[in-house]
C-alpha positions as CSV (number, residue, x, y, z in Angstrom):
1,X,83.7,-58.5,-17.7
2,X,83.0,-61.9,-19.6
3,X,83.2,-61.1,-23.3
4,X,82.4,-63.8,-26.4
5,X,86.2,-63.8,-26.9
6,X,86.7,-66.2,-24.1
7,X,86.7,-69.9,-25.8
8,X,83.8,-72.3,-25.1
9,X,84.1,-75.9,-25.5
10,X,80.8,-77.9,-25.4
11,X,80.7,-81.6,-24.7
12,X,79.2,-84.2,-26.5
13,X,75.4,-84.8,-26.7
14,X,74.3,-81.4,-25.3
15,X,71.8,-79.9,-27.0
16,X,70.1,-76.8,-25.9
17,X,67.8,-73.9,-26.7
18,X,66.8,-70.4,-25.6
19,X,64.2,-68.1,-26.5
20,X,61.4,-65.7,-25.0
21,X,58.2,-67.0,-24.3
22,X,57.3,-63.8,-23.3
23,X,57.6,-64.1,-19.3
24,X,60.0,-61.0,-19.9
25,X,59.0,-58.2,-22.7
26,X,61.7,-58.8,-25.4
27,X,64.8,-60.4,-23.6
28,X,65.0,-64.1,-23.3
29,X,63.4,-66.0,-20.8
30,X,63.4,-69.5,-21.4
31,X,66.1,-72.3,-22.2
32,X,66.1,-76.2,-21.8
33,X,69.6,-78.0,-21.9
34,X,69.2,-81.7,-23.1
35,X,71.9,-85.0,-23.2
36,X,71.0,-87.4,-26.2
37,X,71.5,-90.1,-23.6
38,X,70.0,-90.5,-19.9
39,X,72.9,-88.8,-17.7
40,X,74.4,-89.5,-14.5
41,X,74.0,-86.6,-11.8
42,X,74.3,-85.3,-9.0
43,X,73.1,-81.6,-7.3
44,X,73.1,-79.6,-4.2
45,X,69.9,-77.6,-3.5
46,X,69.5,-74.4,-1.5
47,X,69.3,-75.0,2.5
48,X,66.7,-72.2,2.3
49,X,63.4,-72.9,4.8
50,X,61.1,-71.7,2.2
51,X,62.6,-73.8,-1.0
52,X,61.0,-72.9,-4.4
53,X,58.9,-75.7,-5.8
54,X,61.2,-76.4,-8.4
55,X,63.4,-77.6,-5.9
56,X,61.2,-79.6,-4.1
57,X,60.5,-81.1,-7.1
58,X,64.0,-81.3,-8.5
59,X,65.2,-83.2,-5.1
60,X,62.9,-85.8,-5.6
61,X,63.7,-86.5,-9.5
62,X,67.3,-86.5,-9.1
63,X,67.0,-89.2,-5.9
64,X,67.8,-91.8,-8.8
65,X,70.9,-90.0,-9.7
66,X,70.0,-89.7,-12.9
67,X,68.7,-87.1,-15.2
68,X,68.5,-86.0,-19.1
69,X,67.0,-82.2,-19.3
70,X,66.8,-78.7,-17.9
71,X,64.5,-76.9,-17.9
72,X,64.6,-73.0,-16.7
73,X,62.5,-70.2,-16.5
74,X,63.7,-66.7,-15.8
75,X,61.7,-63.7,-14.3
76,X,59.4,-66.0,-11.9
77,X,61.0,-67.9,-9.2
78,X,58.2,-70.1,-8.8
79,X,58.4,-69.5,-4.6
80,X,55.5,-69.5,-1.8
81,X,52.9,-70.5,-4.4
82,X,51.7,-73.6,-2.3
83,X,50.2,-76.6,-4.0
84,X,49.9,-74.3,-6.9
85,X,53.1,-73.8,-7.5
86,X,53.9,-77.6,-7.2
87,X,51.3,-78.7,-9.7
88,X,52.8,-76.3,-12.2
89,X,56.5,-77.2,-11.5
90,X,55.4,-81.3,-11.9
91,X,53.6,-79.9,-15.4
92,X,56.3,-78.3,-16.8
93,X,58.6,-81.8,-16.6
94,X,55.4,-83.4,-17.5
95,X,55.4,-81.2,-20.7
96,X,59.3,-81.5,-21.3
97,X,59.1,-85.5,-20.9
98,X,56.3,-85.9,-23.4
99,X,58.0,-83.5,-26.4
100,X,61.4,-84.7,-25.7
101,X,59.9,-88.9,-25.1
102,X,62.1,-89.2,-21.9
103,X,60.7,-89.8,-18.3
104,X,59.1,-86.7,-17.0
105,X,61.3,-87.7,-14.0
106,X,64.3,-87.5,-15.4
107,X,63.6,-83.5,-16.0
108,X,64.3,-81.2,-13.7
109,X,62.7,-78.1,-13.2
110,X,63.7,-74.2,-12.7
111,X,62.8,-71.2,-11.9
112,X,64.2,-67.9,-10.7
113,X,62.9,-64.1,-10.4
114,X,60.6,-62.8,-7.9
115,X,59.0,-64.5,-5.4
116,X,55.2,-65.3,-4.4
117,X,53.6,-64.4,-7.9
118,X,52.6,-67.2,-10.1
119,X,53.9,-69.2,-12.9
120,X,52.5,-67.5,-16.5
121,X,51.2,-71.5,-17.7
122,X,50.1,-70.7,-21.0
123,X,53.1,-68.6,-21.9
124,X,55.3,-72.1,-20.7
125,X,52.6,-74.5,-22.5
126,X,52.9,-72.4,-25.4
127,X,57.0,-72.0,-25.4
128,X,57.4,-75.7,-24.9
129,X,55.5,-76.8,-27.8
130,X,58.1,-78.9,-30.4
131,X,61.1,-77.8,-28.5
132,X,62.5,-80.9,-29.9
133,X,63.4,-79.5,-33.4
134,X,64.1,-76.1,-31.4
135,X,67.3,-78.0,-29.6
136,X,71.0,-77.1,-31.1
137,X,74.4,-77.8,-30.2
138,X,77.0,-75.5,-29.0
139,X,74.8,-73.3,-28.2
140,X,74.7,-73.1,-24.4
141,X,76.3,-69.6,-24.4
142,X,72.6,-68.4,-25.3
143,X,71.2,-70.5,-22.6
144,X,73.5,-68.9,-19.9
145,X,71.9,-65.5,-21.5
146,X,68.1,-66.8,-21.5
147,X,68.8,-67.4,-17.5
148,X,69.6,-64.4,-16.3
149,X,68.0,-62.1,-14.2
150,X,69.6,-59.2,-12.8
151,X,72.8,-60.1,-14.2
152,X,74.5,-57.9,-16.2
153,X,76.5,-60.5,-18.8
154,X,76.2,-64.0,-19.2
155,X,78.6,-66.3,-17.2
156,X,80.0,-69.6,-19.4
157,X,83.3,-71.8,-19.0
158,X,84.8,-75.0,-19.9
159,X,87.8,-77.1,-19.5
160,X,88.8,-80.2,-21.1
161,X,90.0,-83.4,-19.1
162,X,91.6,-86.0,-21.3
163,X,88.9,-86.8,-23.9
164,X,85.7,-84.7,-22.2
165,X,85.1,-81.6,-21.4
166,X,83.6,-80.0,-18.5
167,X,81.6,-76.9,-19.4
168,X,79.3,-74.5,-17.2
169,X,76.8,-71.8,-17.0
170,X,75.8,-69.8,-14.1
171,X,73.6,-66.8,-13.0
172,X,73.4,-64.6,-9.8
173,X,74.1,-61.0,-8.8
174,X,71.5,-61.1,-6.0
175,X,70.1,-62.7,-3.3
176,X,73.6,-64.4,-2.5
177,X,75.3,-66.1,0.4
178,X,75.0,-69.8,-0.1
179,X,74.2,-72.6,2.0
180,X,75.0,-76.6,0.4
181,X,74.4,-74.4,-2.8
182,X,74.2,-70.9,-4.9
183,X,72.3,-69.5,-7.3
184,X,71.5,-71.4,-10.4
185,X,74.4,-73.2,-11.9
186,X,74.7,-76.2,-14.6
187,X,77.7,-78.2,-15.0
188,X,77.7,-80.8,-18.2
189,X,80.4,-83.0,-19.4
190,X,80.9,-86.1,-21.6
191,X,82.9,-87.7,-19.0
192,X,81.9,-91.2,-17.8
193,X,81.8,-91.1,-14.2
194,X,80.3,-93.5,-11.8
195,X,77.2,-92.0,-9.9
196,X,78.4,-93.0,-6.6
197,X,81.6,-90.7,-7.0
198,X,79.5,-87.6,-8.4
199,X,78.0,-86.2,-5.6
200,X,80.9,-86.5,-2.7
201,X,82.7,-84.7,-5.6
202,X,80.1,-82.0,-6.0
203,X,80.1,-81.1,-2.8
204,X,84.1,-80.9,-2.2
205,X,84.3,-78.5,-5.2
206,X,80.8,-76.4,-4.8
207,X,82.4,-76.1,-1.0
208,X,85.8,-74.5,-1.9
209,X,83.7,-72.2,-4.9
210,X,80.1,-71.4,-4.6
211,X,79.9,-72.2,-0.8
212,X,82.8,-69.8,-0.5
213,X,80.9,-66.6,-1.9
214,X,78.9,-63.9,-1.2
215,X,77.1,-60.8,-2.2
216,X,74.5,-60.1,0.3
217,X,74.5,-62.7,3.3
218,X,71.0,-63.4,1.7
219,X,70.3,-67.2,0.9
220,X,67.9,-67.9,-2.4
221,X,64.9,-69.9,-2.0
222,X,65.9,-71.3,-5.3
223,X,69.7,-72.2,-4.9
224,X,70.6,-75.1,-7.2
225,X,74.4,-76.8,-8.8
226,X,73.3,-79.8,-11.0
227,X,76.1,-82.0,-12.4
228,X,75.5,-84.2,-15.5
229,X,77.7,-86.4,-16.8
230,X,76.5,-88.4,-20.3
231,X,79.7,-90.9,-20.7
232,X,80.1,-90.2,-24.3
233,X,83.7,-89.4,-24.2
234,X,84.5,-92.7,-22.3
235,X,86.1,-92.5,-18.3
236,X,88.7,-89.9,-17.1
237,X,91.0,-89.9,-14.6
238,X,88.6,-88.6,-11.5
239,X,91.2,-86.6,-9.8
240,X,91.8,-85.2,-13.1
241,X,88.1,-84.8,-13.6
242,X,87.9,-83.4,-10.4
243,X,90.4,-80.5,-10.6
244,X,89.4,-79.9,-13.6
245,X,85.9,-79.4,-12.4
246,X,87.4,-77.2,-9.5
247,X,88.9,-74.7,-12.2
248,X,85.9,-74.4,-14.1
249,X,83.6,-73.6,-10.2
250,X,86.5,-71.0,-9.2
251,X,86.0,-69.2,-12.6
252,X,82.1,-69.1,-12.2
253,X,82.5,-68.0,-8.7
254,X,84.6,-65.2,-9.6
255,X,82.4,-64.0,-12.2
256,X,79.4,-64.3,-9.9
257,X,80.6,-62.4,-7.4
258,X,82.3,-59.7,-9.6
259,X,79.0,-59.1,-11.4
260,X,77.4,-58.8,-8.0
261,X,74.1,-56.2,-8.3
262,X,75.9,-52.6,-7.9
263,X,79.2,-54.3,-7.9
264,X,82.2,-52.6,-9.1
265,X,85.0,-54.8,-7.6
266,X,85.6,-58.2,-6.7
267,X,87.1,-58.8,-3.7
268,X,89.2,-61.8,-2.5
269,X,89.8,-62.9,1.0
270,X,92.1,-65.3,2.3
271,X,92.3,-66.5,5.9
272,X,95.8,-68.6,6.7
273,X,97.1,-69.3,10.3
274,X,93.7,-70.5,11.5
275,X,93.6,-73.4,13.6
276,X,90.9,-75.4,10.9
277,X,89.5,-74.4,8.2
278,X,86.0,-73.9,9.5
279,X,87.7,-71.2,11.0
280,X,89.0,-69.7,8.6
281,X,85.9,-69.7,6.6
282,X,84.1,-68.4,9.2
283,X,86.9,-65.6,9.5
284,X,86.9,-64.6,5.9
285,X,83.2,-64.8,5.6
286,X,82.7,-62.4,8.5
287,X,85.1,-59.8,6.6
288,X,83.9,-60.2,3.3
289,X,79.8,-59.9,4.4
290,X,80.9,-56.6,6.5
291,X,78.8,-54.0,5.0
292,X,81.7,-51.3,6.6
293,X,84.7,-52.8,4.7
294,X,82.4,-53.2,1.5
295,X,81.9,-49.4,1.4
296,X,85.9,-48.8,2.4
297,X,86.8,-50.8,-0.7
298,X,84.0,-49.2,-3.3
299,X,85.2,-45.5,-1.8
300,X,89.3,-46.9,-1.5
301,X,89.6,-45.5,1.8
302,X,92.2,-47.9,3.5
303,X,90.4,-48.3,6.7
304,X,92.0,-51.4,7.7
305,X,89.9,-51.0,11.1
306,X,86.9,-52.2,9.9
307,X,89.0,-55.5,9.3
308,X,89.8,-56.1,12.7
309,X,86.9,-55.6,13.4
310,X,85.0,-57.8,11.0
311,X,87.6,-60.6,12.4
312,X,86.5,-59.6,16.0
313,X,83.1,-60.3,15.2
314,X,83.8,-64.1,14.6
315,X,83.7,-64.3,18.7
316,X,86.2,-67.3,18.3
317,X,87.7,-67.0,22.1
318,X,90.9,-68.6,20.2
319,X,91.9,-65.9,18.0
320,X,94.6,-63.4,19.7
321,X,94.7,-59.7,18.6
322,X,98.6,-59.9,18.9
323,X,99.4,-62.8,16.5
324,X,97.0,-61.2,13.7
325,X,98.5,-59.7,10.5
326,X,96.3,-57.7,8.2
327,X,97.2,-56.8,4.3
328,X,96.2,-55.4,1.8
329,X,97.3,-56.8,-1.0
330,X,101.2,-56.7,-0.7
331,X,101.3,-54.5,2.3
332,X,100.9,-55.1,5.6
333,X,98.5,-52.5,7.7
334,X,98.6,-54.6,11.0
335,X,101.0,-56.6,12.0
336,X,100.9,-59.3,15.1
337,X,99.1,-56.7,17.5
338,X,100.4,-53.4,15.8
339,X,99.9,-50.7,13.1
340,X,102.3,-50.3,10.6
341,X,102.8,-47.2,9.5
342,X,102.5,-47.2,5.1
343,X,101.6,-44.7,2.2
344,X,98.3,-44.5,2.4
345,X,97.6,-43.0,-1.1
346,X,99.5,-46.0,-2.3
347,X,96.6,-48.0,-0.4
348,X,93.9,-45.6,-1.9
349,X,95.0,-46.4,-5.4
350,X,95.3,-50.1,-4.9
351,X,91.7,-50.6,-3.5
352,X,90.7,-48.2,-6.5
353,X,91.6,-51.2,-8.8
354,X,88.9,-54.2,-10.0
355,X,89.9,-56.5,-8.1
356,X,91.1,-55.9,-4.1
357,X,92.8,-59.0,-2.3
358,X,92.9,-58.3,1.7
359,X,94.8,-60.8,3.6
360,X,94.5,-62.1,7.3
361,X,97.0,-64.7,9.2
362,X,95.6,-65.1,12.1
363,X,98.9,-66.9,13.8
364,X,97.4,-69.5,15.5
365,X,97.5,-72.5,13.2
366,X,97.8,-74.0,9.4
367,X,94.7,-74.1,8.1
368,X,93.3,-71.7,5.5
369,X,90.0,-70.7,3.3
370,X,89.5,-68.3,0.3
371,X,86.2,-66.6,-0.3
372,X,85.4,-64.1,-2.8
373,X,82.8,-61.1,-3.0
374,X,82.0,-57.4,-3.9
375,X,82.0,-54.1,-3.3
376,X,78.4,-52.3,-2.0
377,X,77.3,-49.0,-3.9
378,X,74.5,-46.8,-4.4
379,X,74.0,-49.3,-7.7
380,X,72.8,-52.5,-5.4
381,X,70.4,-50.0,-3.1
382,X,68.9,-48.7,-6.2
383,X,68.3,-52.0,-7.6
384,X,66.7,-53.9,-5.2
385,X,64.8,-50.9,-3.5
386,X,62.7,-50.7,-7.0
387,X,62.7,-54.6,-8.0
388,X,59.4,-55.5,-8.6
389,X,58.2,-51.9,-9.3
């Protein structure tokens, strides 16, 4: 678990702030994230058929490629409140614009809890009024907090490049197999980047991370990685930049997917030998979203069947049964075609650790993919069976 031991850089000209406004009873609920200077950005939105108005609204104010505030709600998702639901969304940027004197366009809006009930107005009107002298910086560990939902500890990292630093929050425990996006996640750095290179690079690293994870094969309606990037520490070197923005993703994704609702291990699942990596993606996906070898690892019973079966289930006529090696973690269970014969309480205690690594080489090519994901317990049925009750 994320602890406040972890060091947290913040870049330059952040400012943020995080309180209640009293959507939830005592926790907080509400946090805006603000760059002194208009910032250039870039964001991948949830693929989701019934999108959230915040990111309908969000898609169009970012079109520009620029943007200077958050601003995030927690406990409301803002979803299937038709025209409603858009008038409040445009309000809220409205609101933020006129108390911060920016463009109500370069605000975007969020929101994320349950779905179909309707944004509390005059809690948000009330919450946002001088949020200017509110704003602090260094202080985006409390924001990460404020935007929570079901998680159970706030996520946060950073990473410097040369003179800037990249530094993220994220939230999700739920409601989790993305699609272009996942979850809510905010990525800020002083780095000067041009806009044209932002978004090509978004995607490349949300694919390897966020796009690589899952809880529940369920995508949000409210999926959204945003990207600013204020200049203020002067340019980087963008592969630099970009690995560097990679490292700081992984970690989030990690976290996200360890913290899963219920969750009690991470798991880790890398495909090599596939003949491309959509392949392998697909592979790994298949095994990581099978409800059968999410129980075997939460109850360590090294059932390495429910692998080969999970793999099966991909219906890729290219795969062969006898060039497929299964492990977990160092030791082989199947090898090309076969069962190998190992210590099975050996097994039992491994998969009784945090963190369970199950390998597949399918045999038929080079290419490779990583996903992550979690255990399922009693803990995420309990959850979600009593969510809005």
């Amino acid at each position: 678990m994320q602890t406040a031991s972890i060091e947290f850089h913040h870049p330059q000209g952040f400012l943020s702030l995080a309180k209640n406004v009293g959507i939830k009873d005592e926790t907080l609920d509400f946090a805006v994230i603000y760059s002194t200077v208009r910032a250039r950005a870039a964001a991948m939105f949830t693929q989701n058929r019934f999108p959230g108005a915040p990111v309908i609204v969000g898609r169009k104010h970012i079109a520009d490629g620029y943007v200077q505030a958050l601003v995030i709600n927690s406990k409301n998702a803002n979803v299937a409140m038709g025209k409603q639901g858009l008038a409040n969304a445009i309000e809220t940027c409205r609101i933020v614009g006129k108390e911060l004197g920016i463009s109500p366009y370069d605000v975007l809006p969020f929101s994320t809890g349950v779905i179909g009930r309707p944004l509390p107005m005059d809690k948000i009107r009330a919450g946002l009024k001088g949020i200017r002298r509110e704003l602090k910086p260094n202080d985006l560990k409390l924001a990460a907090e404020a935007i929570m939902t079901t998680d159970k500890y706030p996520k946060y990292f950073s990473c410097q490049v040369g003179p800037a630093v990249i530094a993220g929050i994220a939230k999700g425990a739920g409601m989790i197999e993305p699609n272009m996006a996942t979850m809510l996640v905010y990525l800020m750095t002083d780095a000067m980047l041009p806009v044209a290179a932002l978004r090509p690079m978004l995607k490349r690293v949300v694919d390897r991370t966020f796009n690589s994870m899952s809880i529940d094969t369920d995508t949000s309606t409210s999926d959204t990685v945003v990207l600013m990037a204020n200049g203020l520490a002067g340019p980087v070197n963008r592969s630099e930049f970009e690995a560097g923005l990679l490292k700081v993703c992984e970690y989030l994704t990690r976290e996200l997917a360890r913290s899963g609702e219920g969750a009690t291990k991470l798991i880790t699942v890398d495909v090599t030998g596939a003949t491309n990596v959509a392949q392998a993606q697909k592979v790994a996906k298949s095994v990581v979203n099978s409800p059968l070898v999410k129980t075997a690892v939460y109850g360590c019973d090294p059932n390495w069947g429910r692998v080969i079966m999970a793999v099966g289930k991909s219906f890729d006529p290219s795969i062969e049964p006898a060039k497929v090696t299964i492990r977990f973690g160092d030791t082989n269970v199947f090898k090309k075609g076969s069962p190998v014969s190992c210590d099975l309480e050996a097994l039992r205690k491994y998969l009784g650790q945090s963190e369970v690594m199950i390998s597949v080489d399918l045999g038929i090519g080079k290419a490779s993919a990583r996903v992550w994901g979690c255990d399922l317990t009693e803990g995420y049925i309990k959850e979600n069976a009593y969510y809005t009750t």
